[in-house]
N, C-alpha and C positions, 0 to 999 in steps of 0.2 A: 452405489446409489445412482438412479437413470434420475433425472431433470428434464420434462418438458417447457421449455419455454415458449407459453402460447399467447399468440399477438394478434387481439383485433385490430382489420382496416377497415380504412375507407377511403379512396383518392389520396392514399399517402406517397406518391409515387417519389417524393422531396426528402421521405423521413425514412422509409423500410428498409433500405438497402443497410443504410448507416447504423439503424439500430437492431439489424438482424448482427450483422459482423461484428457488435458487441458482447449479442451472447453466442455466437461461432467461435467468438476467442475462447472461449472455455476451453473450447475440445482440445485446444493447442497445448495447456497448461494438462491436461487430465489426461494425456499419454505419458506426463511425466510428472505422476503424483507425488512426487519428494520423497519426505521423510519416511523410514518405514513402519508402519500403522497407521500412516493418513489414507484416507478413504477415499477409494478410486472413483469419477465421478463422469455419467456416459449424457450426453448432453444431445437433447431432440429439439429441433425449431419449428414451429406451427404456425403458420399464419394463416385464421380466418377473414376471410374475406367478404363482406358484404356488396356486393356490386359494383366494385370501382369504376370509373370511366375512365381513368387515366393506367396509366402503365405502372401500378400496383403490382399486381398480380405476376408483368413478366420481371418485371427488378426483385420481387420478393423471391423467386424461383432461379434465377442469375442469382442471387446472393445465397443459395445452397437452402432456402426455406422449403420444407411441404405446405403448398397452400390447399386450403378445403372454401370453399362457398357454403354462405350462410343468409338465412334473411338476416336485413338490419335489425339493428338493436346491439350494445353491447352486453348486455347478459348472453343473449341468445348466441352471441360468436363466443364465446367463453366457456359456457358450455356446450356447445359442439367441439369446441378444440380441446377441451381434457377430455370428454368420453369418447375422441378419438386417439388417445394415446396409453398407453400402456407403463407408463413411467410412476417412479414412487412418489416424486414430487411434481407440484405442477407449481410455475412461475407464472404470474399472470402480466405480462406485459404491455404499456403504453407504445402505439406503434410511434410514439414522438420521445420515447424514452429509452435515453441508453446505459444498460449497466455499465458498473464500474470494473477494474482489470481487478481479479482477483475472486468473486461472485460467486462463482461454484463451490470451491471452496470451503468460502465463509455461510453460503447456507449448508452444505453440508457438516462441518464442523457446528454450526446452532443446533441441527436438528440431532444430531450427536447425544440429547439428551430426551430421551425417551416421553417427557413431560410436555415437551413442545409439539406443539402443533404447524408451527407454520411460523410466517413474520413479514416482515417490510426492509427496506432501505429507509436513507435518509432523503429526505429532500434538497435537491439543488435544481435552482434555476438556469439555465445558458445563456443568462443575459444579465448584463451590471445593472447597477444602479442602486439606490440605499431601498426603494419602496418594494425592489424585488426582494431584499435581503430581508425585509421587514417580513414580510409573503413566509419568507422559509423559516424566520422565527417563530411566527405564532405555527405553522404546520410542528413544527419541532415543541409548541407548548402545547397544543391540540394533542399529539401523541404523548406528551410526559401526564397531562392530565385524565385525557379519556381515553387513550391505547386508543386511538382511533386514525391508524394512518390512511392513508388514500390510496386509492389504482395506481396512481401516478409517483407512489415508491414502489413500486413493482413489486405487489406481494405477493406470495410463495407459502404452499401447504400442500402437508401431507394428503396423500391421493383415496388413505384410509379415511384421513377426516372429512373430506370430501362428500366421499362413499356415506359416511353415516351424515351426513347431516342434507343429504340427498341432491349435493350440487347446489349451483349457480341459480338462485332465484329471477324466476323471468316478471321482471320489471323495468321501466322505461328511463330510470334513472335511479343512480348511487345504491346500485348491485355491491359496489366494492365495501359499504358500511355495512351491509345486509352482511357479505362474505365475512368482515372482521369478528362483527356482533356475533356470530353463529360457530367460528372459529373459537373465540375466547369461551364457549359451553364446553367444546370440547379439551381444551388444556391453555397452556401458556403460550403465549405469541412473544416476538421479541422482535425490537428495529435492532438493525444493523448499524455500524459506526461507518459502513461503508455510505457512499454518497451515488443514486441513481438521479442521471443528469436528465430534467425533462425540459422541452421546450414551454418557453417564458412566450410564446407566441399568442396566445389566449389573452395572456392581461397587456402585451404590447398591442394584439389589435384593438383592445377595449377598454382600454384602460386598465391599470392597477386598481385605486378604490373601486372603480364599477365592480369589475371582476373580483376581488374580495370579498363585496357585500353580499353578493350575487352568492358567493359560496356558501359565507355565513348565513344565508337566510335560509340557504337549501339545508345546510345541516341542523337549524334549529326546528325546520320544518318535519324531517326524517325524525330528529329526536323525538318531536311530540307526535308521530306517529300520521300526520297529514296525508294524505292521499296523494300515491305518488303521479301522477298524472299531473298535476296540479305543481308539484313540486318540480317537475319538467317543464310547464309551462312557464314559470319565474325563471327558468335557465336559459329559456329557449330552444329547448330541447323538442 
């Protein structure tokens, strides 16, 4: 099985290196695939790039990344970076997010079953505190109740479902519900038990309840179908 692991930027020159070398570790583990009939797993890193002004681009390239340019938008770098790869799976990557040791693996072994389409990790925050734990609870009820996990578990699908349900919808916010909604037509989706660490940097600049409500109101908005433009403006997008 190939794995593209594709990562929108943007001025992450603080976050790409770190979270490129998390999915690099794979290749480490997938020259020595263990047991015999575990499934050999060849692992590609992509980083699109929208503009950055900062030192993005050469940290992503020193950390063994292929970078492509793209206009902004993160739909728009999402899809440029899987219809530039060739791989069976595409992982779609937060460039503030880093997988967990183990990754390749463990979606390989999910997708092991023919019925699957794709899936997510769990949520974990990089930062203490009870109101972030609270943050990863309801993300953890939001997925036991609406299979609705977010970008920001790094989710991952097959490159056929992709293919049919004709890619990455370009829209100006929450592509990643668009992507789950459109995934679950095609088969079964599954989180992982594994834990994708993302930066808590978002509700420490702005608060935890701000940045909660903020979420919730985007996805009540996306549910009822509200114009996405609008539902960008409430994020500040």
């Amino acid at each position: 099985m190939k794995i593209a692991v594709v990562i929108p930027a943007l001025d992450e020159e603080e976050q790409i290196a770190g979270t490129i070398e998390t999915a690099q570790a794979a290749k480490e583990s997938s020259r020595n695939p263990g047991p015999v009939g575990a499934e050999r797993v060849e692992i590609e890193v992509v980083v699109v790039d929208a503009g950055s002004q900062d030192r993005t681009v050469g940290r992503a390239q020193e950390a063994g990344a292929r970078v492509l340019s793209s206009e902004r938008g993160r739909a728009r770098q999402l899809e440029k970076g899987w219809r530039a790869v060739t791989a069976d799976v595409i992982l779609f990557l937060h460039a503030d997010t880093r997988l967990p040791p183990g990754w390749a693996p463990a979606v390989a072994a999910s997708l092991s079953d023919g019925r699957r389409v794709g899936g997510a990790f769990r949520l974990r925050l990089d930062a203490s505190g009870a109101a972030l734990r609270m943050v990863e609870f309801f993300a953890r009820l939001r997925v036991a109740l609406l299979a609705l996990p977010y970008g920001d578990q790094a989710i991952f699908v097959r490159r056929s479902a992709l293919e049919a349900l004709g890619g990455i919808p370009d829209v100006p916010i929450m592509e990643d519900l668009d992507l789950i909604r459109e995934m679950k037509k095609q088969g079964r989706i599954t989180v992982l038990g594994l834990e994708a660490r993302t930066s808590a940097r978002r509700y420490l600049d702005h608060g935890v309840a701000r940045t909660a409500w903020i979420h919730l109101v985007a996805l009540v908005g996306w549910r009822l179908g509200i114009d996405r433009v609008r539902v960008a403006a409430w994020c500040g997008r």
